[in-house]
N, C-alpha and C positions, 0 to 999 in steps of 0.2 A: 421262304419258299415252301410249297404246301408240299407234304411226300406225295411221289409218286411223278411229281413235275420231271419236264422232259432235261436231262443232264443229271437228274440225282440217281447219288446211288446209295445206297442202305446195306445194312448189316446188321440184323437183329438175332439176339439168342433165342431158340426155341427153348421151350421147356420152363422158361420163367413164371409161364404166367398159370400154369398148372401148381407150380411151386408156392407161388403168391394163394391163389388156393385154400395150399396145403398150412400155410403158415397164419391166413386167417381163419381158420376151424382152430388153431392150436392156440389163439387169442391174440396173436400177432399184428399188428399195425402195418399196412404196407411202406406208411411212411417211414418204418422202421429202417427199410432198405434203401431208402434214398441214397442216403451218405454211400454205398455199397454201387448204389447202382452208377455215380458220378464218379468214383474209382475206377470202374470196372470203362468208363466210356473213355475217362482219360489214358488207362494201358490199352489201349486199340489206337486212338491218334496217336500216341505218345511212340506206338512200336509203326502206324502207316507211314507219318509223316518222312522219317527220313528213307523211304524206299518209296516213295510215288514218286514216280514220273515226271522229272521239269525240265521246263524252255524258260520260263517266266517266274516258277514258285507260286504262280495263282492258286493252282490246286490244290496242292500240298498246303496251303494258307485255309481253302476251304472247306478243309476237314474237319467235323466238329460232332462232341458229343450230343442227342437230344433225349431229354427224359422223357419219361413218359409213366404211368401208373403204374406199369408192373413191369420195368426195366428200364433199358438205354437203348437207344439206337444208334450208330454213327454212320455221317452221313458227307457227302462230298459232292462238290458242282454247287448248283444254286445258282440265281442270280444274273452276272454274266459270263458263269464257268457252264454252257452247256455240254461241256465234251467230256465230263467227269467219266460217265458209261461207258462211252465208246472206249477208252484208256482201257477201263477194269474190265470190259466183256470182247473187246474186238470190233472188228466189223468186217467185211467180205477180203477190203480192201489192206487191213492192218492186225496184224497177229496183238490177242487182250494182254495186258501188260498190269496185271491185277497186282493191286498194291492195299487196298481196300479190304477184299477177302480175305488177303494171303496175312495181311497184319493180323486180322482177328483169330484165324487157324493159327500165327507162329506163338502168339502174345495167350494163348489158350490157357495153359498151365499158371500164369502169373492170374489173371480174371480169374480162373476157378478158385485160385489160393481167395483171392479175396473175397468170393463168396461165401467159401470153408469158414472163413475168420468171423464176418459176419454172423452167417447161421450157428456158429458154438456161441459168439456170444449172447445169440437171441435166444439157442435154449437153455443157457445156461440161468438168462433171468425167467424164462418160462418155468424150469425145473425150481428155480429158488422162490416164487410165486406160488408155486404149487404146494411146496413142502412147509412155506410158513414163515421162511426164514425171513424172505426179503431183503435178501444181501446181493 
């Protein structure tokens, strides 16, 4: 399902791709952050899934991480889940019942840890490349 189709919903970090960036000036590989970024989309399911919303378990089922060059996005509905939105945002008729958002705001502190980890290890080979060592 293409983004942006009618029932998805998304959740993407700002500020990664300024970061990505900053970490190819420093000679950095973006594919460096892949493994990082595949982390970081599975603690977002891993903390939505069991606080979304179910009758059926569909939706909760359709939530899934997508890579992308300079992150992760996670994403819900698709397919024949059009009502993933309406769950996370509301509607005139139904108070939003955000499970989507609210994972990625509670699961914040755990995705940042693993950024943290990531980025010391990458300047740790940038700083030992530079110095000679190679270690």
């Amino acid at each position: 399902m293409a983004a942006g189709s009618p029932g998805d919903v998304r959740v993407e970090v700002h500020g990664l791709a300024k970061l990505t960036r900053a970490l190819k000036k420093a000679g950095v590989e973006v594919s460096d952050m892949k493994a990082a970024n595949a982390r970081v989309g599975d603690v977002v399911v891993q903390s939505a899934t069991p606080i979304t919303p179910r009758r059926t378990g569909a939706l909760a089922g359709s939530i899934r991480p997508a890579q992308r060059a300079s992150g992760v996005i996670v994403r819900a509905g698709g397919g024949r889940i059009k009502y993933a939105k309406y769950v996370e945002y509301g509607t005139k008729r139904m108070r939003p019942r955000s499970y989507l958002v609210k994972a990625a705001n509670d699961s914040q502190p755990r995705w940042l840890d693993v950024y943290a980890d990531e980025l010391d290890k990458i300047v740790g080979q940038v700083e030992s490349s530079a110095n000679g060592t190679g270690d």
